[in-house]
C-alpha positions as CSV (number, residue, x, y, z in Angstrom):
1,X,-121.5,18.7,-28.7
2,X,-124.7,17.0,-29.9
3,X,-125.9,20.3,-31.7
4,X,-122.5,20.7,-33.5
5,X,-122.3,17.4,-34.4
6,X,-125.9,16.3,-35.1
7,X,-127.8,18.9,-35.9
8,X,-131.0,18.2,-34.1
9,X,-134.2,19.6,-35.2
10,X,-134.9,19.8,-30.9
11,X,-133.7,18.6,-28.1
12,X,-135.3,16.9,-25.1
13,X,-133.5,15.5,-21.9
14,X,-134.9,14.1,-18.7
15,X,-132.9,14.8,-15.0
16,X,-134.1,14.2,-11.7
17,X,-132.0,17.4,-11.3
18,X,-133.6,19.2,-8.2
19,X,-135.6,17.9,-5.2
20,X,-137.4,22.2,-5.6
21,X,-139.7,20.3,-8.5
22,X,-141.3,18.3,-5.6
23,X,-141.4,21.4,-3.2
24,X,-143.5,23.2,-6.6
25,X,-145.2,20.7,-8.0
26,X,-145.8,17.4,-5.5
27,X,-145.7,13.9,-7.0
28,X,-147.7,14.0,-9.3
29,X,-147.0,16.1,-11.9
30,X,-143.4,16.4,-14.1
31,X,-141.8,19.1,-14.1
32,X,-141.4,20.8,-18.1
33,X,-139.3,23.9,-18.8
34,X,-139.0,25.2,-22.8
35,X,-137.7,28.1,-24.3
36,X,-140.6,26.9,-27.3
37,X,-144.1,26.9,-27.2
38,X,-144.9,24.6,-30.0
39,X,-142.7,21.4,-28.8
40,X,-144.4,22.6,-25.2
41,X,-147.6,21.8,-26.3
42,X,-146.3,18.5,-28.0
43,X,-144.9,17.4,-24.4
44,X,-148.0,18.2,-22.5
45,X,-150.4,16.4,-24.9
46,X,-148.1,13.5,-25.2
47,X,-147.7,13.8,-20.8
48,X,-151.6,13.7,-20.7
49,X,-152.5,10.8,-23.3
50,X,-150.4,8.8,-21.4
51,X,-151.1,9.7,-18.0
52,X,-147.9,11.0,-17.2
53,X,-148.6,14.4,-16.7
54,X,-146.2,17.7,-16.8
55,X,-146.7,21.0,-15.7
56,X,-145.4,23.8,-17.6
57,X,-142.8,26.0,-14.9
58,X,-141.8,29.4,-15.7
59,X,-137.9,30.6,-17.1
60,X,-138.2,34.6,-15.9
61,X,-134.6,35.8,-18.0
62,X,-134.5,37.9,-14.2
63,X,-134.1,34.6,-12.7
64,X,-130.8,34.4,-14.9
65,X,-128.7,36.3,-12.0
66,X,-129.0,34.2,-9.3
67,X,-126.5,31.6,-11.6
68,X,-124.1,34.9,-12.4
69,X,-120.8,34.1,-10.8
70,X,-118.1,36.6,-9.8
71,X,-114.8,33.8,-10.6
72,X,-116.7,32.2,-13.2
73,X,-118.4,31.9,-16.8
74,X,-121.8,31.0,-14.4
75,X,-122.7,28.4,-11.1
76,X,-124.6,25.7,-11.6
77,X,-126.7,26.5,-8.7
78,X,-128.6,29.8,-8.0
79,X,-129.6,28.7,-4.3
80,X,-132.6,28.0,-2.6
81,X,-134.9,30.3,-3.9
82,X,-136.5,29.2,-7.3
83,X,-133.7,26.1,-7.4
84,X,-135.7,24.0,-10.4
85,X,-135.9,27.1,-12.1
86,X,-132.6,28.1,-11.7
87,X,-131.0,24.7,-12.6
88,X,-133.3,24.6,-15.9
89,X,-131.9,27.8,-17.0
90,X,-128.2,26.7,-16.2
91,X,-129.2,23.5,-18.6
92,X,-130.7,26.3,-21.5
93,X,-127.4,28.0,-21.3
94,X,-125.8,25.2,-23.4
95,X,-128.8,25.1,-25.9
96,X,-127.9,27.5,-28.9
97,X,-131.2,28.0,-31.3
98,X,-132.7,24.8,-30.9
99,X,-136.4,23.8,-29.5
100,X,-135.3,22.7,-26.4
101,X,-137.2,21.4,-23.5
102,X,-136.0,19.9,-20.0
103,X,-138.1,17.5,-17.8
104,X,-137.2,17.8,-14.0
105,X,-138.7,14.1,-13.1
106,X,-137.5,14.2,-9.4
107,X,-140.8,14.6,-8.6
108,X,-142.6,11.4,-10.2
109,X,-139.4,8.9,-10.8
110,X,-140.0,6.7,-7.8
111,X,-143.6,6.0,-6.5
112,X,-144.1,4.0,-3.4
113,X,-146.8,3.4,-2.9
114,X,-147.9,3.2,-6.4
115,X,-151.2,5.0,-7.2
116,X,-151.4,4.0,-10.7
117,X,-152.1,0.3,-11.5
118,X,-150.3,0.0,-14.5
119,X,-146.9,1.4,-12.4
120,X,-145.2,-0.1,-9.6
121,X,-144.0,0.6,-6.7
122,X,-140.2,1.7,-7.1
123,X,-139.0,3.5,-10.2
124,X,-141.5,4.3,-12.8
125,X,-139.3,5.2,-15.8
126,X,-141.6,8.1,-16.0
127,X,-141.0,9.6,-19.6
128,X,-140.9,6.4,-21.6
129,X,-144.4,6.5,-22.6
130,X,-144.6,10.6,-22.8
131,X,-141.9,10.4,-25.7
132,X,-142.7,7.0,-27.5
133,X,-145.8,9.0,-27.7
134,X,-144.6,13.0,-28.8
135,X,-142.4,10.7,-31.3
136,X,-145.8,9.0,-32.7
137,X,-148.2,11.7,-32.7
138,X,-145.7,14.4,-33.8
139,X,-142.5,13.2,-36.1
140,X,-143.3,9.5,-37.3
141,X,-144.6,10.1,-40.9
């Protein structure tokens, strides 16, 4: 829907979609998964400038058939195996030829106890910065 009726240049979202990001990557680190280098890079300069990191996760196209489905167009689960993986390339099947990343912020939404002084203990609205930031540095003219 928003690429048909917007036209977006790229497209970003942010889901705590899978408790697997913390099983990969801890609490520390955001999980990113792109099918484009270039707004990648964007995402992990923005992450570290304003010390909210991401990691850059794989998207194997072999990983694609754990979300085949016998009864239907595809699952939106592939199992246990690879789960923030698999969910991430359920999301990229509804992307059609646009810079796309997803953030899987399971891992660093809620901090308790904080470890970062400028971030409380609770929700951390991790992302806010990271994008007021990629928006500064790479599309405000």
């Amino acid at each position: 829907y928003c690429q048909e009726r917007f036209k977006p240049k790229f497209m970003i979202d942010l889901a705590t979609l899978t408790g697997a990001i913390i099983i990969s990557l801890g609490h520390d680190l955001g999980g990113l998964f792109s099918n484009n280098d270039g707004l990648s890079e964007k995402l992990l300069a923005a992450g570290k400038a304003e010390r909210e990191p991401l990691w850059r996760m794989p998207m194997p196209a072999a990983y694609e058939k754990q979300i085949e489905s016998p009864i239907a167009d595809l699952k939106n689960i592939g199992g246990r195996p690879a789960g923030s993986i698999t969910a991430a390339l359920f999301l990229q099947k509804f992307v059609n030829g646009v810079p796309w990343a997803h953030l899987d912020i399971a891992s660093v939404a809620w901090r308790k106890p904080s470890t970062d002084p400028t971030v409380p203990d609770g929700a951390v609205g991790f992302g806010v910065r990271l994008l007021n930031r990629l928006v500064a540095d790479a599309y405000e003219a």
